[in-house]
N, C-alpha and C positions, 0 to 999 in steps of 0.2 A: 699559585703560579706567579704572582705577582712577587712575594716573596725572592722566589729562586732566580726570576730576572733581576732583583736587586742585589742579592749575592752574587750574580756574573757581573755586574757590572762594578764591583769590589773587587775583582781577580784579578791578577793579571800572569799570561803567559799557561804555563805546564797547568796549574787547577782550573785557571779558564777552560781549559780545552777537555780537563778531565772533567769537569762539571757538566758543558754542552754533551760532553758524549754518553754521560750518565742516564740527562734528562733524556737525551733522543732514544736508548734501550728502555727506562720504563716508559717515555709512549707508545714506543713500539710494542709494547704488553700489555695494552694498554691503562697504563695509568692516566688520570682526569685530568690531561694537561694538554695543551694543542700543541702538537708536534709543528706546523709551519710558524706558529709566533716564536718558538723556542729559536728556530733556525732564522728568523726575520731580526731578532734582535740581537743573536748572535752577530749575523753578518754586519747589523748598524754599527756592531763595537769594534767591527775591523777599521773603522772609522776616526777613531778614537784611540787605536793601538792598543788595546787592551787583547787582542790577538789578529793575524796575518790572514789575509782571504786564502792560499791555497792551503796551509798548515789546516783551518779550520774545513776546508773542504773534504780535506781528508780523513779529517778526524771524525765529521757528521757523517761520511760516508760511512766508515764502520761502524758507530753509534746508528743508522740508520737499517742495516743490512743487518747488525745483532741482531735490536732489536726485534726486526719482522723475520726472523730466521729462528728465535727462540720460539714464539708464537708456534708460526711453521710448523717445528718438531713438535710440539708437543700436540696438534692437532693430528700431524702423522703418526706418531708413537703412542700416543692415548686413544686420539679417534673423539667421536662423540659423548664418550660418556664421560671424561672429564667436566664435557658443561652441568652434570649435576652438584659439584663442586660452585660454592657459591661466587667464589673470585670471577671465575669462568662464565658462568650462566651470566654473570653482570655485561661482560664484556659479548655472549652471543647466545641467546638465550635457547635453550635446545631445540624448542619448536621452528626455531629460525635457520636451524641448521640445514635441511634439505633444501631452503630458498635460495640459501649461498653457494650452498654447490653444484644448483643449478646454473645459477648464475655464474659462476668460474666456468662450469663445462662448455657453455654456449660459445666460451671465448677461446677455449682450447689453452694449453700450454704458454701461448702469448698475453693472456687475459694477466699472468705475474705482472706483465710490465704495466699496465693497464692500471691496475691494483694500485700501484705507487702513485698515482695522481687523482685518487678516491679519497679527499680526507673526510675522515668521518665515521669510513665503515670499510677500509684499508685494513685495519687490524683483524676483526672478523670476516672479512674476505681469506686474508693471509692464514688462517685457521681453518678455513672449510679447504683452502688449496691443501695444504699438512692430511688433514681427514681423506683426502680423495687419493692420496699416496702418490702425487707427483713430486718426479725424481729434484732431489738437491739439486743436481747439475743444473737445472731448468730453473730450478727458483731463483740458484743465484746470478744464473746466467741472465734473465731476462728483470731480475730486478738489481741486481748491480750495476746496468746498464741504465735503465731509467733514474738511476739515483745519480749516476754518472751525468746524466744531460740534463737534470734536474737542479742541482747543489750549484754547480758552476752560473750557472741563468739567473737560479737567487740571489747568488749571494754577491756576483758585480751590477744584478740590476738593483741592488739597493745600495749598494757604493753609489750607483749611477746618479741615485735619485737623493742621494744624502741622509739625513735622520729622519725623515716622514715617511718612515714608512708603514708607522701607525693607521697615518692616514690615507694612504695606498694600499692595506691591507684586502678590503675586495676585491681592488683592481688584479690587486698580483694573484689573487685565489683564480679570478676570471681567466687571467693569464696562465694558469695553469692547465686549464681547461680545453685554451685555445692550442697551448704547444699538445694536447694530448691528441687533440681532433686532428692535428694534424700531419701527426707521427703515428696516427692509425689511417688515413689516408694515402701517406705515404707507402706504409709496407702492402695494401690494399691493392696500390696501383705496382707494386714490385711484382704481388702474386700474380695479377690478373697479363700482367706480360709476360710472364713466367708462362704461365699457363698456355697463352696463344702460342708464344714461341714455339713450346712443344705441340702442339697440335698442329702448327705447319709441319715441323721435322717427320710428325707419324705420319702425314697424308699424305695417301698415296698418289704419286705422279701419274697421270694419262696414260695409257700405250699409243704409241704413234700406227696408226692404221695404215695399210697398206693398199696399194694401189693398183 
């Protein structure tokens, strides 16, 4: 890993950015590399001019959406028995498979965006989602969207904070955490008026009694 950070910070421009987007498609399959360091020291080299914050925001973004979108498929078009395949088993071991898509189902179709703020077990989540056969439209819909309000938050809050972001590295994982908690509280309190609303509209008005 340490490596491939010192080669980015060699590049500059068009390989810079081909490189970030290389490394963010094998974590997202997962390769033994931390996908938010990759994207933390990216963004410190926007700093540096070695590449541009929105150019790279867009570039991580499809390096980020490949990646967990190859995964995906192949959990959807293989299914579980790919994890006998040793590459696979590594990455989610078959006995583990019906705990993950229990865990996806609990969260319903929104649990994708969810998913993207999981580091750790993001990838193997994104795999048990592909096995349960929910639809593309949903995957990319609700994780393009998290990558979307994710990338942009990184990548000027490490502008913000300058080249420590080494040393910031918990804080901003913590941070992660916190905009998730609270972007699922958010749509939480959308449903829950959602809900009341309609169940004034259905209820039925008094009849006025007569006299």
């Amino acid at each position: 890993m340490d490596g491939w950070l010192e080669q980015l910070q060699l590049l500059q421009g068009l390989p810079a950015y081909a490189l970030v987007f290389g490394l963010l498609v094998a974590c997202g399959i997962g390769a033994p590399m931390n996908e938010d360091i990759v994207l933390l020291a990216a963004a410190a080299l926007t700093l540096t001019g070695v590449m541009q914050p929105v150019p790279l925001i867009a570039v991580a973004w499809f390096g980020l959406i490949a990646g967990d979108a190859l995964i995906f498929h192949w959990g959807y078009r293989y299914g579980g028995r790919i994890l006998r395949h040793r590459w696979f088993a590594r990455i989610l071991p078959e006995q583990r498979l019906t705990a993950m898509q229990q865990r996806v189902q609990r969260g319903g179709p929104a649990s994708i965006f969810v998913i993207r703020f999981l580091p750790g077990i993001r990838t193997a989540l994104f795999f048990a989602a592909g096995t349960l056969k929910i639809p593309y439209r949903t995957f990319f819909l609700f994780n393009g969207l998290a990558a979307a309000i994710e990338l942009p938050l990184l990548v000027f809050g490490v502008r913000y904070i300058g080249g420590r972001w080494k040393e910031i590295l918990p804080a901003i994982q913590q941070a992660q955490v916190w905009l998730l908690a609270a972007v699922i509280g958010f749509v939480a309190l959308v449903i829950v008026l959602r809900r009341l609303r309609s169940r004034a509209k259905t209820k039925p008005t008094p009849k006025a009694t007569s006299t």
